[in-house]
VMD Tcl script that draws the C-alpha trace (Angstrom):
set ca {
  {97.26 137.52 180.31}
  {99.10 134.63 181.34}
  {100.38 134.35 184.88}
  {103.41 131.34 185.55}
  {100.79 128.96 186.34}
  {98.65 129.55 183.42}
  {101.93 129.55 180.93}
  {102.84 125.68 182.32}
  {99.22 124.68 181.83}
  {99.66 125.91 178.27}
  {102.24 123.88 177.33}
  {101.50 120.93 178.69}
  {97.94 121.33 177.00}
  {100.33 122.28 173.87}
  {102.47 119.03 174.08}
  {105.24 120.19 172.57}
  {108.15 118.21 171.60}
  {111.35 119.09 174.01}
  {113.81 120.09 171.64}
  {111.59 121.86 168.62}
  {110.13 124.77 170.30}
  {111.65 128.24 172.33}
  {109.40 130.28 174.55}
  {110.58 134.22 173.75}
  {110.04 137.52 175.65}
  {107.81 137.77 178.35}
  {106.91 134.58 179.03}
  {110.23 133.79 179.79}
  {110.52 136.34 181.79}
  {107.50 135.64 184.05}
  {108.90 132.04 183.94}
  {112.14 133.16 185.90}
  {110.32 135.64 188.24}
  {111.12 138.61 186.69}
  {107.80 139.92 185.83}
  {104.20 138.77 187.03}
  {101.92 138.46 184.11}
  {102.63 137.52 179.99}
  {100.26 139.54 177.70}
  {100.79 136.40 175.49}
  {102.84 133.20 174.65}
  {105.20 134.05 171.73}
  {106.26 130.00 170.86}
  {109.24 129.65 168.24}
  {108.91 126.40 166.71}
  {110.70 123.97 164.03}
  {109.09 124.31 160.29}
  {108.06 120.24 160.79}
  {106.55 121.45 164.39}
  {104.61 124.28 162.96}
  {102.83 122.32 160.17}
  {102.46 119.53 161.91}
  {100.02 121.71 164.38}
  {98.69 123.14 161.40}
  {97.46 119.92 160.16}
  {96.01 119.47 163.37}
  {93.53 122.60 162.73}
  {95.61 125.13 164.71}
  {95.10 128.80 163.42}
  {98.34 131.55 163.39}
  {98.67 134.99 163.20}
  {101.54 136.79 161.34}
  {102.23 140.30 163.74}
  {103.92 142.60 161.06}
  {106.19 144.71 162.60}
  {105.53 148.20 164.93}
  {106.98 151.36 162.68}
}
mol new
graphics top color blue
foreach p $ca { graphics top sphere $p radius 0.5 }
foreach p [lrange $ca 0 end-1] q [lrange $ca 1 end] { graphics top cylinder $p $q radius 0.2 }
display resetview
């Protein structure tokens, strides 16, 4: 669980490119004060972002959908 805090510590440990990346869902939400704690960091990134970290030896997870 991520707390406001530990979500800003994320990203700058991240360093993201301003620009080629959008938090979603609860993180933004705990972000703006409207809820206390993120169960995770859902990151939307640019296709040049995303293989770029991949190249760097970061794993990902595809979530397939709830029915």
């Amino acid at each position: 669980m991520f707390n406001k805090e530990q979500i800003l510590e994320k990203l700058a440990e991240l360093d993201l490119p301003l620009g080629e990346y959008a938090l979603g869902t609860s993180a933004v939400l705990v972000l703006n004060g409207l809820k206390e704690y993120a169960n995770d960091l859902d990151i939307d990134c640019s296709a040049e972002l995303f293989d770029s970290y991949l190249l760097k030896g970061y794993m990902f997870k595809i979530y397939e959908p709830k029915k």
